[in-house]
N, C-alpha and C positions, 0 to 999 in steps of 0.2 A: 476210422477206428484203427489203432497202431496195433503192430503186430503185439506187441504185450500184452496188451488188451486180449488177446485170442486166450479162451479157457483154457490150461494144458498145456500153452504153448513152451511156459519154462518147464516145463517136467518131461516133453514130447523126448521120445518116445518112452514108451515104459513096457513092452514087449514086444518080438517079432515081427517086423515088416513084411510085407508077402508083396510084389513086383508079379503084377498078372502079365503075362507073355501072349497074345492072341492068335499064338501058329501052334502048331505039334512040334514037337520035341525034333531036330534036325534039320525041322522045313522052314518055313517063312519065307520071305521077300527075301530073293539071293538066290534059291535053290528052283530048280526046276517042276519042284511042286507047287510051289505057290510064289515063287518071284518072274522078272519079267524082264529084269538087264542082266543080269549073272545066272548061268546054270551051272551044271554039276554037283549037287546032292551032299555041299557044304564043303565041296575040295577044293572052288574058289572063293575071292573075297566077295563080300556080303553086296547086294544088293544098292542101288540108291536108297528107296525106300527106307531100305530097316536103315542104313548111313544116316538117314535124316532122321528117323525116332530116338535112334541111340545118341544123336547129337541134343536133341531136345530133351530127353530126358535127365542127361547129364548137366544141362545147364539148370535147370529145374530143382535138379538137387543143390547145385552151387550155389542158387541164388537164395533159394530154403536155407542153406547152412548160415547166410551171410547177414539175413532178416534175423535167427536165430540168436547168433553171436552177437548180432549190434545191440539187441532188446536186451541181451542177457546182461551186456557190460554197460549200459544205459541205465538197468533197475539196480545197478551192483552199486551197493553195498543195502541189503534192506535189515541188518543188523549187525550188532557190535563184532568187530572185528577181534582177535584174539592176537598178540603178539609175543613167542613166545620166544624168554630169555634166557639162556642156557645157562645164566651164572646167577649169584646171589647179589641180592639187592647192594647199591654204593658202588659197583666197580663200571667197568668203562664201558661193557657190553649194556649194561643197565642200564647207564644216562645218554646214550647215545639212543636209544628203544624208546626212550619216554620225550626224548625231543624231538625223532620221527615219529612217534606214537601223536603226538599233540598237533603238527603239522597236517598230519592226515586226515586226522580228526575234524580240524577245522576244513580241510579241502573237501571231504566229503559227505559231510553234515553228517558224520556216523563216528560214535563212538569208538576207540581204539583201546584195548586193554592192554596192558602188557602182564607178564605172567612169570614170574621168575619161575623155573624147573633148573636149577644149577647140580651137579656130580658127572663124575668121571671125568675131566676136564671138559664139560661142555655136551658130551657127548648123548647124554640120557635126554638132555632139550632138543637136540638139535633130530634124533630117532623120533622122537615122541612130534615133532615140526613136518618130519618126511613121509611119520607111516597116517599124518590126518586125512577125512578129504579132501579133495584138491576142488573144492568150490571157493577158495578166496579167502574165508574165514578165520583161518587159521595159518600164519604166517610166522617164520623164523627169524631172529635179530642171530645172526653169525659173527664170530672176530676171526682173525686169522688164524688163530690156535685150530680151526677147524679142520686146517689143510695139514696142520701136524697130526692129527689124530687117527687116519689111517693108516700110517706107520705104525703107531704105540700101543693103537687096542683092536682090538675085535669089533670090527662095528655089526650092529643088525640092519644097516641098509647100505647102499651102492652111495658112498656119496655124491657121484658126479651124474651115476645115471636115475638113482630114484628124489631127485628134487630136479625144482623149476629156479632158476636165478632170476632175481626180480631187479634188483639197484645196488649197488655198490654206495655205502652212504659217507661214507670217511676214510682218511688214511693220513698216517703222522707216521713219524722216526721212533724208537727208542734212543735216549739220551743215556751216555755213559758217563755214570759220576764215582768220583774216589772219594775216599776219606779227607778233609783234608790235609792232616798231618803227612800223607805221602808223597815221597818227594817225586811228584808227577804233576803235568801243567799240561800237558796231552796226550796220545793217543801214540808219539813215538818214544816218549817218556814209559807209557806203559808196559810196551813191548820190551823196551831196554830192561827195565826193573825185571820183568818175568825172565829174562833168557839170563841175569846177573843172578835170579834164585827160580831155578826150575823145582816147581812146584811150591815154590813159599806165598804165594800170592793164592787167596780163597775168592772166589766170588758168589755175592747170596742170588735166589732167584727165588721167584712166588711159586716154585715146586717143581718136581722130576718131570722133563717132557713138557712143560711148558715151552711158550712161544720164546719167552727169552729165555729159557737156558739153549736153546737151539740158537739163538739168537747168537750167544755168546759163543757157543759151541764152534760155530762157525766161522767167527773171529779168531777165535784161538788157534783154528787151524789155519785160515788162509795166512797169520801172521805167524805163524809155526813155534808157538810159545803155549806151554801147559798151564794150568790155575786147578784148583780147588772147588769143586762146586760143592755148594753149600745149600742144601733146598729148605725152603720153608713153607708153610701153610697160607699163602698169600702175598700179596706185593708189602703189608704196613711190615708185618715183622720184618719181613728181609732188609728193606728200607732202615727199618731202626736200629738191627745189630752192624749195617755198617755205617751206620752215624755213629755206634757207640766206637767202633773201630774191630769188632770182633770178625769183618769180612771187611776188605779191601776196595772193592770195588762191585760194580754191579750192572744190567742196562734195563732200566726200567722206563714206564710210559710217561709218557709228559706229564702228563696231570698230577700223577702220584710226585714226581721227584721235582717237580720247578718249583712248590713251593718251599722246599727245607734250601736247595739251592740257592734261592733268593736270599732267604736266611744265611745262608754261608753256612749251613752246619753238613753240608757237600758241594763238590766241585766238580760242575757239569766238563765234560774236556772234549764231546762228539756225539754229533746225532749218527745213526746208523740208515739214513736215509742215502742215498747219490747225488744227492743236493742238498744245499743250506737252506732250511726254512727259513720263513717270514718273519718266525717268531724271535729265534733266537740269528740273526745274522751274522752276529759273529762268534757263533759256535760250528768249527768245521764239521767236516764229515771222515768217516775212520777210511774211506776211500784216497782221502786228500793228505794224509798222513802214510801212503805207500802201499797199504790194502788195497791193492787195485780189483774195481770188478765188486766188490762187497757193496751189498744193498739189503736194508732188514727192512720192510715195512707191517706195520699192525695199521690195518682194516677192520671194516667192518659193514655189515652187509645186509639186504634180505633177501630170504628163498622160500619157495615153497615147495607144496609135495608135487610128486611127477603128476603131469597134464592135467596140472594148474593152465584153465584156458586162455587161448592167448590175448583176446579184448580183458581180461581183467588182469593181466603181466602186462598191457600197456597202458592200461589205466593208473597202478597203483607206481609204477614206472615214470608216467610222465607227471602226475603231481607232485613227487617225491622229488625230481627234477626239478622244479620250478619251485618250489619248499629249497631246497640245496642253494639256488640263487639269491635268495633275500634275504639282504642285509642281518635281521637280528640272527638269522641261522649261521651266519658267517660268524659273526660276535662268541654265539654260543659254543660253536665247536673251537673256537679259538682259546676260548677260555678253558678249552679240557687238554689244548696242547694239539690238536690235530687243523685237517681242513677237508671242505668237503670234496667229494669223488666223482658222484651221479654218474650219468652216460647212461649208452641200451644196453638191458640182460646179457645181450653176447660177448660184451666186454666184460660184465663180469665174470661171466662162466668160463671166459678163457682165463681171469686171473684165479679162480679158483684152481683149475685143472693144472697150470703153470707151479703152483704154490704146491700144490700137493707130492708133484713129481720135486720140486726143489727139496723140499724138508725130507722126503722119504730119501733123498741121496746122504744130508744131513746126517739123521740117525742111522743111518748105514755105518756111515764114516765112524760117528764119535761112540757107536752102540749102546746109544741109547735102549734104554728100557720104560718102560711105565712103573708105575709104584704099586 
């Protein structure tokens, strides 16, 4: 009979434990009232005896904790899981949820839902993700705009200390593209135009405190040239008014901007990753163009709420993993412009904690505000 099988065993305990002690209060095995290799009335160390029950006891519990955890993360998942997505439906946090959400699905014969909770840049999903129980069931899809967001708002939880890091699932570049009517062809073309009209250059962004106007923000300073920010309600419009020519330039996600690029009705000139992706190889990097040290990445991730147990952060960890490895998943996040990430929780929660101190120097710098 498996420890699962024991009545109560998932729910144990569910009130006060009581540890019966069989000496009086002081005395016991050690003391000269009732022990037999140590005396002195508990001003020496303890006895062999009580040494040998306290060592037995403790292994007792370890090995109860360990039966416990294995049974729990063994019957886990015994219902649909909840995946919850801090933006509205179409955008990159959403199809990246629904291609881990389908993955997991199939790996643990258990439904996966995703759940769109989109406002405040992310921020109402991602509280509503941290303050659930932490039994498993309810789990966050994160982007990197996450790490901006305790600079810009108020948050009502600890982001680093009241969640669990589970997987790291993707990460790509922003691609920087102009109009093309501007007489620009890279990245040191742009800088020249900016510093030939300080301040005459606008650039659009999918809104105030977004990941890429920080994105931008950051470029603009490390290459010590000013622009125009231009915010909008999203990536399509900002996307359209500098197609139309109404804003200059812009650095938005792959998915969104490769395909008008293809079209030529803009002109990708640098990824803002540290390296050349796969995808576009001969698209530099704004590093490679004299920005030294500049690195933007957009991620994406899952977490859950603080002491989320640790057999079910290896569980949904390591299938999620081995999900990241196979071929059509490689295909499909190619197709939205990025690649996968995977690795252990503690890689991720170093790049969260890394990111959050980067962006909060960010909006220091360029004082940013939220809308």
């Amino acid at each position: 009979m498996g420890w699962s099988a024991v009545p109560g065993a998932q729910n144990y305990p569910v009130k006060p434990i009581r540890f019966i002690a069989p000496f009086a209060q002081g005395g016991g095995p050690g003391s000269r009232l009732g022990g037999w290799c140590w005396g002195g009335e508990g001003t020496r160390p303890p006895g062999l005896w009580h040494c040998i029950q306290r060592a037995c006891a403790t292994a007792l519990v370890v090995v109860a904790s360990f039966f416990v955890s294995t049974s729990f993360a063994q019957s886990y998942p015994s219902k649909p899981i909840r995946f919850v997505a801090p933006f509205a439906p179409g955008g990159g946090t959403d199809f990246i949820a629904r291609v881990a959400a389908q993955k997991l699905t199939e790996a643990l014969k258990q439904q996966v839902i995703v759940e769109n909770r989109p406002g405040a840049g992310g921020t109402l999903g991602a509280e509503l993700g941290a303050k659930a129980p932490p039994d498993g069931y309810t789990l966050t899809v994160i982007a990197a705009s996450y790490a901006v967001n305790p600079s810009l708002y108020k948050l009502a939880f600890d982001p680093l200390n009241d969640i669990t890091p589970v997987i790291q699932f993707s990460q790509g570049p922003f691609l920087v593209v102009v109009h093309p009517s501007l007489p620009v062809k890279n990245v040191k073309d742009l800088i020249a135009l900016a510093k030939n009209k300080p301040g005459g250059l606008s650039y659009a962004t999918s809104g105030q405190g977004s990941i890429v106007h920080l994105s931008t923000e950051l470029f603009l300073y490390r290459a010590g040239v000013k622009a125009v920010h231009i915010p909008y309600k999203g990536t399509g419009p900002a996307i359209t008014d500098t197609m139309s020519g109404q804003t200059q330039f812009l650095f938005g996600s792959m998915a969104a901007v490769m395909p008008v690029v293809r079209q030529g009705r803009l002109r990708g000139i640098a990824v803002t990753s540290a390296k050349r992706i796969p995808a576009l190889p001969d698209t530099p990097t704004i590093a490679e163009a004299g920005v030294k040290g500049y690195d933007s990445i957009n991620w994406h991730g899952l977490i859950g709420p603080k002491g989320l147990p640790r057999p079910i952060v290896d569980r949904v960890n390591g299938e999620l993993n081995k999900a990241l490895k196979a071929k059509d998943m490689e295909e499909k996040l190619a197709a939205d412009g990025v690649s996968a990430a995977g690795g252990p929780p503690e890689q991720f929660a170093a790049l969260i904690k890394r990111d959050i101190e980067t962006w909060r120097k960010v909006v220091q710098m360029a004082g940013v505000k939220a809308e």
